[in-house]
C-alpha positions, 0 to 999 in steps of 0.5 A, a space after each residue: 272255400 279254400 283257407 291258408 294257415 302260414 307261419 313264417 320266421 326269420 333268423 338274422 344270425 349276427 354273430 355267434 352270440 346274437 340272432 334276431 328272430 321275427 315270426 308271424 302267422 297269417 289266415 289267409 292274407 290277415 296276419 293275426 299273431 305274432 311274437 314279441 320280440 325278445 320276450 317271444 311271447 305270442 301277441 294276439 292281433 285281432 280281438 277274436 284270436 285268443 278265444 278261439 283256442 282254450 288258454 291251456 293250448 296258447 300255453 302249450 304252442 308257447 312252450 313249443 316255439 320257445 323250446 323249437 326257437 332256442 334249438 334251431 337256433 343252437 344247432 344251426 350256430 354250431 353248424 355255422 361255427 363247424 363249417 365257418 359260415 360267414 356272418 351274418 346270415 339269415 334263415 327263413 322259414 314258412 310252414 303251415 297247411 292249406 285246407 280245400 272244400 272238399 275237406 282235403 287239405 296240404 302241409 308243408 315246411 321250407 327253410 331257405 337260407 340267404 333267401 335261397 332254397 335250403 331244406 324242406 321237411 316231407 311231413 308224411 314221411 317224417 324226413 328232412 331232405 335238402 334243397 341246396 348241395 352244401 356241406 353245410 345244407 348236407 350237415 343241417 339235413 343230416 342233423 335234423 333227421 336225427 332230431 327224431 322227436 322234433 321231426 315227430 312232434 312237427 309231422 302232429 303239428 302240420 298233419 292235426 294242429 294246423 287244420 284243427 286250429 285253422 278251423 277255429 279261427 275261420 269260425 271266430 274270425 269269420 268277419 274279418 275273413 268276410 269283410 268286405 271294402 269296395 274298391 274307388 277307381 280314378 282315371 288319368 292320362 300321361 302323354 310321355 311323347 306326343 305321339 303316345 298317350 297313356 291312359 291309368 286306371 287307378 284302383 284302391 282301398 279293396 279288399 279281398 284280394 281278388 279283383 278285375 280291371 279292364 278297360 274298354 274301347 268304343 263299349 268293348 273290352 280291350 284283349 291282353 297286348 303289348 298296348 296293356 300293362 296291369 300291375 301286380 296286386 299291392 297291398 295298402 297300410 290299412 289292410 286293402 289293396 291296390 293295383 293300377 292299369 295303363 293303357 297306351 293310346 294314339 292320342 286323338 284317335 276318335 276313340 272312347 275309353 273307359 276303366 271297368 272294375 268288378 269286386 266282390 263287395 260291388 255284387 253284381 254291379 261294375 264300376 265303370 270311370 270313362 277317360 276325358 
């Protein structure tokens, strides 16, 4: 199938002086690395992390966030100081490439500033183009097309490292990528006027991520409507997920309802929690 190797950074400037950074790498939903803050050393999240690539290399991938950390954040002061940007501000980067089946894969590099869209960099062209009109987006664009070897070294790193070390990791964390948790599903009701009757379908402790939740009326699954409302897909503390599914109801309509939930760790088997 399909896998994602993403990182992602986040620059809290203070003032002047002090930037908060935060980082983070996912293969994936599994955060799997991370770094330490003021330290900035990589902190290995899962024991078949740090044998998955040769020691020299973690060195390696040390060294270059540490140099690409202290220059991003001394051009982006400056560039804050030269057109008096207030503080504080905060940048955030995702980066990372996604690989398919059939060996294909994509890359990709965003910046975004105050959590709006900033600069992105065109890894097979090798050029940073902005996303926001600004003096200061102009400037950062301007400057970072000028930072040729960074732009070199960033193109190698999303065109050769990522899926070469993405392809490591899927090798040595093959069971956590495959882990399966089955969901557990609880029926209830809400009656919030007396003429509605809300029927919730509850679903957790799942993973992966994928998942489908319907309900049925009299054996038949009941289509997409205003009387439907299916939550988005949350992520739990333990590393599973849930959702929920509300149904509205006349009450005491002489109707039967039941939750049918189907998930990978199930197979081909469903759970199926009737109402009442």
């Amino acid at each position: 199938g399909s896998c994602k190797l993403h990182l992602f950074q986040t620059f809290i400037f203070h003032n002047a002086s002090f930037v908060d950074i935060s980082a983070w790498a996912t293969l994936e939903d599994i955060i799997f690395a991370s770094l330490q803050k003021y330290t900035q050393n990589i902190l290995y999240l899962h024991p078949w992390v740090y044998p998955a690539l040769p020691v020299a290399e973690w060195e390696n991938l040390k060294n270059l966030f540490r140099i690409y950390m202290h220059n991003f954040v001394l051009s982006l002061a400056g560039d804050a100081e030269l057109y008096q940007t207030p503080y504080p501000f905060v940048l955030q980067c995702a980066t990372g490439c996604d690989l398919y089946p059939n060996g294909s894969y994509t890359k990709f590099y965003h910046l975004a500033y105050n959590a709006h869209n900033f600069l992105s960099f065109d890894v097979d062209n090798s050029h940073w183009e902005r996303r926001e009109e600004s003096a200061l987006a102009a400037q950062v664009e301007r400057q970072f097309n000028n930072f040729t070897g960074f732009s070199v070294t960033l193109q190698h790193l999303l065109n050769v490292t990522c899926v070469d070390h993405m392809k490591k990791f899927i090798e040595y964390g093959k069971a956590s990528l495959e882990r399966l948790e089955p969901p557990v599903a609880t029926v209830f009701s809400r009656m919030p006027k007396p003429d509605q009757l809300l029927l919730v379908c509850r679903v957790t402790g799942f993973y992966p991520r994928p998942i489908s939740v319907a309900w049925l009326q009299d054996g038949q699954e009941v289509p997409p409507g205003p009387a439907l409302n299916t939550s988005a897909i949350l992520p739990n503390a333990d590393l599973t997920y849930q959702l929920r599914s509300i149904l509205a109801v006349a009450p005491h309509d002489g109707h039967s309802y039941a939750c049918r939930v189907r998930h990978r760790s199930l197979g081909t088997r469903s759970l199926l929690i009737p109402w009442g």
